[in-house]
Backbone as numpy.savetxt, mean C-alpha at the origin, in Angstrom:
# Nx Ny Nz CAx CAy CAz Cx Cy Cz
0.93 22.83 -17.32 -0.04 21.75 -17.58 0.66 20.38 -17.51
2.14 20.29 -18.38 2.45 19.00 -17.94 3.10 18.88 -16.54
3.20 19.76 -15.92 3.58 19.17 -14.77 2.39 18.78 -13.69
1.04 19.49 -13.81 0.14 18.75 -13.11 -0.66 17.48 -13.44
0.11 17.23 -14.76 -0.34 15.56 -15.04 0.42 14.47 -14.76
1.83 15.27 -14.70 2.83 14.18 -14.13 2.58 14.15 -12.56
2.08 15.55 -12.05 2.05 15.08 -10.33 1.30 13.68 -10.30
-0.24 14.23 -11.10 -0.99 13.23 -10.94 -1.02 11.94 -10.80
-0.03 11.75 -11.94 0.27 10.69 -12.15 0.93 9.66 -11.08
1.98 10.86 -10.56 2.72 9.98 -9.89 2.08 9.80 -8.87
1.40 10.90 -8.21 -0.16 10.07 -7.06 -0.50 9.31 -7.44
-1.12 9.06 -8.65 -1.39 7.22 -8.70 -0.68 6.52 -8.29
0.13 6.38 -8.87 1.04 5.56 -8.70 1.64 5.14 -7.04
1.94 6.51 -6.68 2.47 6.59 -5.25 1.25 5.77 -4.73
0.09 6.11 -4.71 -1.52 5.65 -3.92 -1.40 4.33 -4.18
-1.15 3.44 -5.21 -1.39 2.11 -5.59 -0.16 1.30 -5.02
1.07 1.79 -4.76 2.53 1.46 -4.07 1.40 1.36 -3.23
1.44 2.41 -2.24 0.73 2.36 -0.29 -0.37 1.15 -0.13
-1.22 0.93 -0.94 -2.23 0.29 -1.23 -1.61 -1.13 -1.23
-1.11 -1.58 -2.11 -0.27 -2.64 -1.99 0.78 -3.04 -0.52
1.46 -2.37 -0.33 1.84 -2.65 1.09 1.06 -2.26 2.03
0.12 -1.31 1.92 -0.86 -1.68 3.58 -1.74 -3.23 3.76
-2.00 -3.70 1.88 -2.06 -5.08 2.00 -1.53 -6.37 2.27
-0.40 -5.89 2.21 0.94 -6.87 2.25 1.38 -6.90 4.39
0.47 -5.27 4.56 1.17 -5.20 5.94 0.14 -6.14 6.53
-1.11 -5.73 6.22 -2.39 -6.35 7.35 -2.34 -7.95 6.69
-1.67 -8.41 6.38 -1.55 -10.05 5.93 -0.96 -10.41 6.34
0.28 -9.94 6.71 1.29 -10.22 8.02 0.85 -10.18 9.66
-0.02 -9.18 9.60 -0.34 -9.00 10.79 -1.00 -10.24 11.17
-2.32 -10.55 10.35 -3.37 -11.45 10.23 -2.65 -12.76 10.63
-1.12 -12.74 9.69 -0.39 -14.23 10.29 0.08 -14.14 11.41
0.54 -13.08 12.01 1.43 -12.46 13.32 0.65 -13.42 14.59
-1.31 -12.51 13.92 -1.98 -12.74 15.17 -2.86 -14.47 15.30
-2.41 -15.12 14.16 -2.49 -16.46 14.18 -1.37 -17.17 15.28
-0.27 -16.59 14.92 0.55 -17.77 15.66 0.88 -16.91 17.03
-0.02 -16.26 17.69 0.39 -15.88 18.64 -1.42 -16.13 19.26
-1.90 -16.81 19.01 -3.11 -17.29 19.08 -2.64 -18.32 19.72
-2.01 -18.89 18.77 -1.56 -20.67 19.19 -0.28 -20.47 20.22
């Protein structure tokens, strides 16, 4: 039992890391495709 709350857990956790950098990635991109606009 505690180990399927710690998996869990750490899926959160892991999910909210990815989440954060796929935001961090497509904001870069978004600037990427600004200055390659100009």
């Amino acid at each position: 039992m505690k180990k399927a709350s710690l998996f869990t857990e750490h899926s959160i956790v892991n999910y909210s890391v990815s989440e954060h950098l796929n935001a961090e990635i497509t904001m870069l991109c978004e600037v990427c495709a600004m200055k390659l606009r100009i």
